[in-house]
C-alpha positions as CSV (number, residue, x, y, z in Angstrom):
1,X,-145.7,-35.1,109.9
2,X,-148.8,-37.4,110.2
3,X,-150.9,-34.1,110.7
4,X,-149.7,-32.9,107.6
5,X,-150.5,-35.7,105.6
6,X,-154.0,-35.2,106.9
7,X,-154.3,-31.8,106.3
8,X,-153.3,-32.6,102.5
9,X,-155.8,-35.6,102.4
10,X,-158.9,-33.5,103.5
11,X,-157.6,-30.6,101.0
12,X,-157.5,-33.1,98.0
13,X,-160.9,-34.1,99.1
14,X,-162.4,-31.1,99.5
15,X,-161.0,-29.3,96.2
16,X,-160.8,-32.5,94.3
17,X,-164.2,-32.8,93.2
18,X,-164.3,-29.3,92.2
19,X,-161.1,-29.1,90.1
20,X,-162.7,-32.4,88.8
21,X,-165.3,-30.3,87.8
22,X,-164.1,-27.3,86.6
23,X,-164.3,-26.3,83.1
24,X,-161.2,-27.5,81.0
25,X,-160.0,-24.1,79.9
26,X,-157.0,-25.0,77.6
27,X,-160.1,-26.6,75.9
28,X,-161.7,-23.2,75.1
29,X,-158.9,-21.9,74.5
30,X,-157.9,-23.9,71.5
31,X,-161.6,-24.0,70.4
32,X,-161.3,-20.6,70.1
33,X,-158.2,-20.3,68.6
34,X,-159.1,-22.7,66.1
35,X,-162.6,-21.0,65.4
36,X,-160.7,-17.7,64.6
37,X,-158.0,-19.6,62.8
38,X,-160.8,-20.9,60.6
39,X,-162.3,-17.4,60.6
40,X,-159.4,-16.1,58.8
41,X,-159.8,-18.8,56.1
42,X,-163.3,-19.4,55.5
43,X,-165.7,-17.7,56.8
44,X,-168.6,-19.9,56.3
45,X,-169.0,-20.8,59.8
46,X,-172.8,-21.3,58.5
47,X,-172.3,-24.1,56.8
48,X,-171.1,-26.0,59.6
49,X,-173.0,-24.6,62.6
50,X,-173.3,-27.7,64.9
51,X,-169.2,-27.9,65.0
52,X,-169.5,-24.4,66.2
53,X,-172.4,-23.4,67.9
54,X,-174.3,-24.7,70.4
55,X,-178.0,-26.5,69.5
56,X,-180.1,-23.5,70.8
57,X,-177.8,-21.5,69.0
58,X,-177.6,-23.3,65.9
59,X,-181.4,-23.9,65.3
60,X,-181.8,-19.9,65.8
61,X,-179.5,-19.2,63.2
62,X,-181.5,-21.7,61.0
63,X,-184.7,-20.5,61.8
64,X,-183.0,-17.0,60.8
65,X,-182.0,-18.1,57.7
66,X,-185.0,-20.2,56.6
67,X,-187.0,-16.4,57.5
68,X,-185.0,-15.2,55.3
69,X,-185.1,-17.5,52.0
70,X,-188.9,-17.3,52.6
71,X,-188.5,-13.8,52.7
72,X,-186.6,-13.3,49.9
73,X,-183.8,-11.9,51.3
74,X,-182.4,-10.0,54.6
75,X,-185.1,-8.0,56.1
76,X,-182.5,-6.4,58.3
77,X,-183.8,-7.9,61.7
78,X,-181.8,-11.2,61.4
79,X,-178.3,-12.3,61.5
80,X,-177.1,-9.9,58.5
81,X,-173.2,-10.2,59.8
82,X,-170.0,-12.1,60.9
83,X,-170.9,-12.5,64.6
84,X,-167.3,-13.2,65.2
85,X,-165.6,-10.1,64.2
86,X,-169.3,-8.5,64.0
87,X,-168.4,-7.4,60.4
88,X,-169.7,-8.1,56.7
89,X,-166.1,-8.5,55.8
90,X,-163.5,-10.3,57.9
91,X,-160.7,-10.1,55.6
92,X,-157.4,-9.0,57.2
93,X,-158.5,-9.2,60.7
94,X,-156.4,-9.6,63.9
95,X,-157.9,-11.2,66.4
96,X,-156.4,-12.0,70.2
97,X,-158.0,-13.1,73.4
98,X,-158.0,-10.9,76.0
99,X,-160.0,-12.8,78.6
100,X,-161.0,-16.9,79.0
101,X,-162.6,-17.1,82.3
102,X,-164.5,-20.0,84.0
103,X,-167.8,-19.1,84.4
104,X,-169.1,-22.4,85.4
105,X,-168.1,-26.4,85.9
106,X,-168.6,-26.5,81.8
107,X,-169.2,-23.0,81.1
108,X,-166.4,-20.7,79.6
109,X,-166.5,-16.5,78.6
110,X,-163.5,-15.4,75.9
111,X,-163.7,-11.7,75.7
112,X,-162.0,-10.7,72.0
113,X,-160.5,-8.0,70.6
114,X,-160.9,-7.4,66.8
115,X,-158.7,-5.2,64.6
116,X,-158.4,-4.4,61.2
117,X,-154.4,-3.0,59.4
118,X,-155.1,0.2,58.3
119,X,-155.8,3.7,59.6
120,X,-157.0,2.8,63.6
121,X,-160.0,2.5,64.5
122,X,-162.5,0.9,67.7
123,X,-161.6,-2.4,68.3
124,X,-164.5,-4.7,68.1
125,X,-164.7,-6.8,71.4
126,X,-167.4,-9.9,71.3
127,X,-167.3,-12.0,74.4
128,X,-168.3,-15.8,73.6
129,X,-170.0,-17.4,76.2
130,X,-168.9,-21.1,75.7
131,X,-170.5,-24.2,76.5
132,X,-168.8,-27.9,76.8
133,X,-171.1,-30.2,75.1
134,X,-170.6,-34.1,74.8
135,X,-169.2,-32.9,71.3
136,X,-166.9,-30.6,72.6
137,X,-166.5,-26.5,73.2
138,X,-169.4,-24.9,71.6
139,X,-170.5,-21.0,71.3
140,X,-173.7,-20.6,73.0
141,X,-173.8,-16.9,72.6
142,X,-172.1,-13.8,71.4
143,X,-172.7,-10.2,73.9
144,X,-171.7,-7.3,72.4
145,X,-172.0,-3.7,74.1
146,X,-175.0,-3.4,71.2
147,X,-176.3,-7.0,71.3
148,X,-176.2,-8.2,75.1
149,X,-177.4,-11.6,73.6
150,X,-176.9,-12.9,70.2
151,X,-179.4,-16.0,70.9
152,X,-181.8,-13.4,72.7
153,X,-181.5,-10.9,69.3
154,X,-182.6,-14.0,66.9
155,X,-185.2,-15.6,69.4
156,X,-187.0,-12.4,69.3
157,X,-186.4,-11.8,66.0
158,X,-187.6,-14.7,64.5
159,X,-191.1,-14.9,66.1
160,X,-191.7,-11.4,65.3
161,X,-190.7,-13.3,61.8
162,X,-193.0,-16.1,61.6
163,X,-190.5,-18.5,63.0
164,X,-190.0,-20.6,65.8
């Protein structure tokens, strides 16, 4: 019995720090849920895009959109769509998670699927890569089987721009 209890001490040890460390999933998952939930109200994630995105993120997508007031409008190289259902229009949707995986102590991926009612068509499937700031889950970038990197797209985008 004594070597048990030993056996479970230097287990606890060992994987305590790591569990301790982990990322808290139920965490993304409500973020997510919630960002979707908002989605289907109001999409003007824009308008509040530290609460959703992370600050490499966020300043991208202002830079983008400061491009494109200067510009006088969307040149088509910036962020011209919902990145969340990667649609102009998100009206109707269904969304669902069909992944939330770890990817790091405060790293998270959600893989989506996206539908629309109607006749069927390809689902849309963003993965968020998700980030646990001080503030909370944040998106740090959408992939897409198009757009490998969201932040990457805008980045390039906006230098080629004039921007930062």
């Amino acid at each position: 019995m004594l070597r048990l209890s030993w056996i479970v001490l230097a287990v606890a040890l060992v994987a305590g720090p790591a569990l301790a460390g982990s990322a808290d999933l139920a965490g993304a998952r409500a973020f997510v849920q919630a960002l979707y939930a908002q989605e289907m109200k109001d999409a003007n994630w824009d308008r509040h895009l530290t609460s959703v995105f992370d600050a490499s993120l966020a300043a991208a997508i202002k830079t983008d959109e400061a491009i494109t007031e200067r510009e006088g409008g969307d040149d088509g190289e910036g962020l011209d769509y919902d990145p969340f259902c990667q649609c102009q229009d998100q009206g109707g949707l269904n969304w669902r998670i069909v992944s939330l995986v770890e990817t790091g102590p405060a790293t998270a991926k959600a893989a989506m699927s996206i539908t629309w009612p109607g006749p069927p068509g390809p689902a849309q499937t963003p993965t968020l890569l998700l980030v646990k700031t001080g503030a909370g889950w944040r998106v740090h970038d959408v992939a897409t089987k198009d757009t490998p990197s969201l932040l990457a797209q805008l980045q390039k985008a906006n230098r080629r721009r004039g921007g930062k």
